[in-house]
N, C-alpha and C positions, 0 to 999 in steps of 0.2 A: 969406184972399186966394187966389183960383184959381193954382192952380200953371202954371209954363209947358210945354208938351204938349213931350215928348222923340220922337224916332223911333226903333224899333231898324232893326235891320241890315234892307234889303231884302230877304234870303233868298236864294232860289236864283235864278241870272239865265243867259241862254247864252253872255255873255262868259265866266262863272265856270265853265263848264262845259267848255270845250275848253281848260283849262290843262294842269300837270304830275300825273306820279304822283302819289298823295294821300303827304303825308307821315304824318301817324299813322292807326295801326290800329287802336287803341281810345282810345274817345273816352275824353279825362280828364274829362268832367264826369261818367261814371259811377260811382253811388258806391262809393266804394272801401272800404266795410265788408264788401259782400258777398264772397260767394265767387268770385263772376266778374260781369264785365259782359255782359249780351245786349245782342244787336241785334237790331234790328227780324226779320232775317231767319229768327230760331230755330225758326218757327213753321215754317217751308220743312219739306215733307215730301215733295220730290223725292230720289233718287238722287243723288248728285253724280257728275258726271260722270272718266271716268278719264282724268288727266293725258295718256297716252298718246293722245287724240281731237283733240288740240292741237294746229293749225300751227303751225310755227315763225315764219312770218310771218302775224298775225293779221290777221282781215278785219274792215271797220269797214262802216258803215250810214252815209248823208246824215242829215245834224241835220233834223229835222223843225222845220217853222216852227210852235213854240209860242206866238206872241205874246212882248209885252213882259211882263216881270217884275211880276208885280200890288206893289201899294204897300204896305209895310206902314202895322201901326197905329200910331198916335201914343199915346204913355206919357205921364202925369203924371208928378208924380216921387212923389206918393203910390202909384198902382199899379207905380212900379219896387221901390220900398217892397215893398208887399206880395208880391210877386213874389220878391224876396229874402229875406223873412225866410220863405215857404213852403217854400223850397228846404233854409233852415236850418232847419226845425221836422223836413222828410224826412231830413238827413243825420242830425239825433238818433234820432229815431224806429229808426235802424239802430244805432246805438251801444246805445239801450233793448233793440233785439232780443238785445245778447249778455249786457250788463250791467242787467236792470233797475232796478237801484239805484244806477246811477251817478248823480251831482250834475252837473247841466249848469252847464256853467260860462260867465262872463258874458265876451263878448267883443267888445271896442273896435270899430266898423268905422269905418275910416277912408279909404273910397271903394273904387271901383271900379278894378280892375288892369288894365290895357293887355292887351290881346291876344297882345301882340308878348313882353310881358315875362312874362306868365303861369306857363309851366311851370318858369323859370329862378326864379323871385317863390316858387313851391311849393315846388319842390325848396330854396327855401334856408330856407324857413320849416321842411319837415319836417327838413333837415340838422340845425338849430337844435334840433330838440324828438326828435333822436334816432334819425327815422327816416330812411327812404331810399327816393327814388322810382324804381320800375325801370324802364330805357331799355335796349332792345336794337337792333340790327338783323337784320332780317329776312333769308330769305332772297334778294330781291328788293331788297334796299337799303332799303326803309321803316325809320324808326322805330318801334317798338312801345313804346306806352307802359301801364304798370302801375301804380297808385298803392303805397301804401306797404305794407309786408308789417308788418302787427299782430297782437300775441299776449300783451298783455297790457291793461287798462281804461285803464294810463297813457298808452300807446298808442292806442288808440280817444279819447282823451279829448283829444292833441297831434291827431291827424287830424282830429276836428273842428274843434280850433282854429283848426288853420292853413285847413282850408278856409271857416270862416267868415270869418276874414281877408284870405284872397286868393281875392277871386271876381269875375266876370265880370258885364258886366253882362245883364239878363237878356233874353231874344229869342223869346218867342212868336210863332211866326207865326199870322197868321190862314186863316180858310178856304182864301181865294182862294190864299193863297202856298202850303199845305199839297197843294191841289191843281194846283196848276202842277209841284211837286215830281212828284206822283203822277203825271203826264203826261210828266214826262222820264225816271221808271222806265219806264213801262208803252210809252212811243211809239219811244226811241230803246232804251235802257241793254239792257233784256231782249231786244229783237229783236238789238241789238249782242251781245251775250253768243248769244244762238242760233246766230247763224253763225259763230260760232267751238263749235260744239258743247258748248254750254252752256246746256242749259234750266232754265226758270225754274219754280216751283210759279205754279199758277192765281193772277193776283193779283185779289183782293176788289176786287168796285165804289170807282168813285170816292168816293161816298158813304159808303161803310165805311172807310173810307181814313183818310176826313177826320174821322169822327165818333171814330173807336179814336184816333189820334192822341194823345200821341207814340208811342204802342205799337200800330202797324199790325198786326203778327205776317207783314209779306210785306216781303219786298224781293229784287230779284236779287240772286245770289250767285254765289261762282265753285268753292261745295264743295271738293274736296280739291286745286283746282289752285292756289286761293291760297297764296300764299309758299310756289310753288315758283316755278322760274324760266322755267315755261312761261305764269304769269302775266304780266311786266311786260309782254309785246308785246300782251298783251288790252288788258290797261288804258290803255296808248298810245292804242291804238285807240279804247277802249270807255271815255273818261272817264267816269270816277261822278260825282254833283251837286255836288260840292265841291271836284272839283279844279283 
């Protein structure tokens, strides 16, 4: 029997766009076996600019008229399916990378965890299985978030528990939303960060944008001014896509 078609999230829209400072600084769905998480932006091989080039009162740009938010795709529950358990084959795939001989171990899933409850849902799963999820604040008031510090296979083998347990559900965007994204860096965000004396590296055609996706290798950035305290009055100004 045909399954019934699911939506995910819309993506990025320009209501969503003139909200608050962003709350977290690194995303938790990076995996948290590596040594650190990248961002799209690491490929930046501009200068970053000297905190000292910074007004105190930061300058902003008119939102440029993007259009309406393109639609995302419609999910079966088979391909939400296969989407999740993708994500679960990559988080093992990094537990392989320290332990090749570890035993993957078989784990319950018993749906999809709220958004809202998420990090609260993790941190009690790793509390449970020993670990500890690291939250700090920033210079700037953000939270920063870290996932759990492991150092032994019992360890790596609780972090993929818990993350195959508590997971979100999954949100590909397609073309069109990846590209609308690309147009509120490239139209607003980067010209917004230049005039406040913060230039961006060359960002890749649209098309290269879309095709490298999720790993563009470009994004503006604010270099060595982030989390300091000469950033919050940019980002006031200069919302990023998600705030």
């Amino acid at each position: 029997m045909t399954q019934p078609a699911r939506s995910v999230s819309s993506g990025p829209s320009i209501s969503s766009y003139r909200g608050l400072v962003p709350v977290f600084v690194i995303g938790v769905l990076c995996a948290g076996l590596l040594a650190g998480c990248t961002s799209p932006n690491a490929a930046s091989t501009r200068a970053p600019s000297e905190p000292s080039t910074i007004a105190e009162a930061a300058a902003t740009i008119d939102m440029p008229d993007l259009g309406p938010s393109p639609a995302p795709d419609q999910l079966s529950d088979e391909r939400m399916e296969q989407l999740r358990l993708a994500q679960q084959d990559i988080d093992w795939q990094l537990v392989e990378h320290v332990y090749p001989d570890a035993v993957r171990p078989v784990v319950a899933f018993a749906g999809y965890t709220d958004r809202d409850a998420y990090l609260d849902t993790l941190h009690a799963c790793y509390t449970a299985s020993g670990l500890r999820l690291g939250m700090k604040v920033n210079e700037i008031g953000e939270t920063v978030v870290n996932d759990a510090d492991v150092s032994s296979e019992a360890h790596y083998l609780a972090q993929f528990a818990c993350r195959a347990t508590v997971t979100l559900e999954p949100e590909p965007w397609n073309a069109a939303q990846i590209g609308y994204h690309y147009d509120y860096l490239t139209e607003f965000l980067a010209p917004c960060y230049a005039a406040n004396g913060l230039e961006s590296a060359q960002a890749p055609s649209r098309a290269e944008y879309i095709a490298n996706w999720p790993n563009p290798g470009w994004g503006p950035d604010m270099g060595e001014v982030f989390a300091t305290p000469a950033a919050a009055p940019i980002i006031a100004a200069c919302p990023g896509p998600f705030n």
